[in-house]
C-alpha positions in Angstrom: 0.0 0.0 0.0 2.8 2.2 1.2 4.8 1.9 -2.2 1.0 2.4 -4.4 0.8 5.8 -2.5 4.3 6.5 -3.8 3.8 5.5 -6.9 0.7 7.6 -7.4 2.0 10.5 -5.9 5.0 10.6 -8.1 3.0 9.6 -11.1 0.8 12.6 -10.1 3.9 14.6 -9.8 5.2 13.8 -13.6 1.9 14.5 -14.7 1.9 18.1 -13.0 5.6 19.0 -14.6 4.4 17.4 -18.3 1.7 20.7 -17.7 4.2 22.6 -17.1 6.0 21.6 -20.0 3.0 22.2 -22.1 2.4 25.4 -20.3 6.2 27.1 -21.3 5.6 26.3 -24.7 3.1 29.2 -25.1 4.2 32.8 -23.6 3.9 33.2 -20.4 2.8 36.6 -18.4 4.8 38.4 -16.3 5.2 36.9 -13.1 6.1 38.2 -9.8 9.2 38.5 -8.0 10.2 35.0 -6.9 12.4 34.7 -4.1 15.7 32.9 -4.9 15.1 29.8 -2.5 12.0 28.4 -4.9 10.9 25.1 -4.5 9.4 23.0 -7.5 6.1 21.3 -7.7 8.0 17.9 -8.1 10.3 18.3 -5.1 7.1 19.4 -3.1 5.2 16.2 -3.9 8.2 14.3 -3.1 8.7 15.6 0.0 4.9 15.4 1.2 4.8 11.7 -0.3 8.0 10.9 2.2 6.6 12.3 5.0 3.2 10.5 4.3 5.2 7.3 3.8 7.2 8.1 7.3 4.2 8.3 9.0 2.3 5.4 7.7 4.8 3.5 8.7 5.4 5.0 12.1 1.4 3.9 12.6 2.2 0.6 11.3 5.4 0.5 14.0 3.4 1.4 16.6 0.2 -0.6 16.0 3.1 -4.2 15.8 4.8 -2.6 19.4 1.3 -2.7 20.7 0.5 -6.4 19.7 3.2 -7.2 21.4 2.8 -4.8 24.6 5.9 -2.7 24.3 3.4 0.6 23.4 0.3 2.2 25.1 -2.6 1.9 23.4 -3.2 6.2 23.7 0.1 6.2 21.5 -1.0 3.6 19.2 -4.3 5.8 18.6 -2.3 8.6 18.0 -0.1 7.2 15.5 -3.2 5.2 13.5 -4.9 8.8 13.2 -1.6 10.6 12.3 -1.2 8.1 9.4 -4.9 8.6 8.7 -5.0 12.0 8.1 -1.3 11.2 6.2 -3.5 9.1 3.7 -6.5 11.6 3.6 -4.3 14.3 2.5 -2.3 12.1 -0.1 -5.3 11.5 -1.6 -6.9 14.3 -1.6 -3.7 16.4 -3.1 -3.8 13.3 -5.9 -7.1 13.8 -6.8 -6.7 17.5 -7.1 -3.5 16.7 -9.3 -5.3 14.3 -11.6 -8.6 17.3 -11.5 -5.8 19.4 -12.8 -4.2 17.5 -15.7 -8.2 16.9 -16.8 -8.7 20.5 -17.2 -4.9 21.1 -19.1 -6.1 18.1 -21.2 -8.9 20.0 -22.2 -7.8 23.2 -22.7 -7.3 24.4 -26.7 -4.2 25.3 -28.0 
């Protein structure tokens, strides 16, 4: 599961910079003044699909010390929703990555 969410997340991520692509083929407008420490879209996702991964697997962790009665179950809980809300969020930014590339699909040129 763990390496699906990757997947899709970087999938979503080489779908975002291929709009991009598309996107610097026509002029672009004037933009404004970016600071010199910018971060791209793809480093973003990868960074949010690490972190999502971390803490999926810190649930996981805690939910095996449990069975075997190193952890308290309050910490357990904690970790299972932490890694929830991880998962909600993954796949809630993937669907609004896939919205995205619908819309650039159908935009004319």
């Amino acid at each position: 599961m763990l390496e699906a969410l990757s997947s899709t997340a970087i999938s979503a991520g080489q779908v975002a910079t291929r709009a991009t692509e598309t996107q610097a083929i026509a002029p672009a407008a004037p933009t404004a003044i970016q600071s010199s420490d910018d971060v791209g879209f793809e480093s973003v996702m990868k960074q949010v699909t690490t972190d999502a991964i971390g803490t999926l697997k810190a649930g996981e962790a805690a939910s095996i010390s449990a069975m075997q009665g190193k952890e308290s179950t309050r910490k357990v809980v904690e970790a299972l929703m932490s890694a929830e809300q991880a998962l909600q969020t993954a796949v809630a930014v993937r669907d609004k990555v896939v919205q995205a590339y619908q819309e650039v699909v159908r935009m004319s040129i």
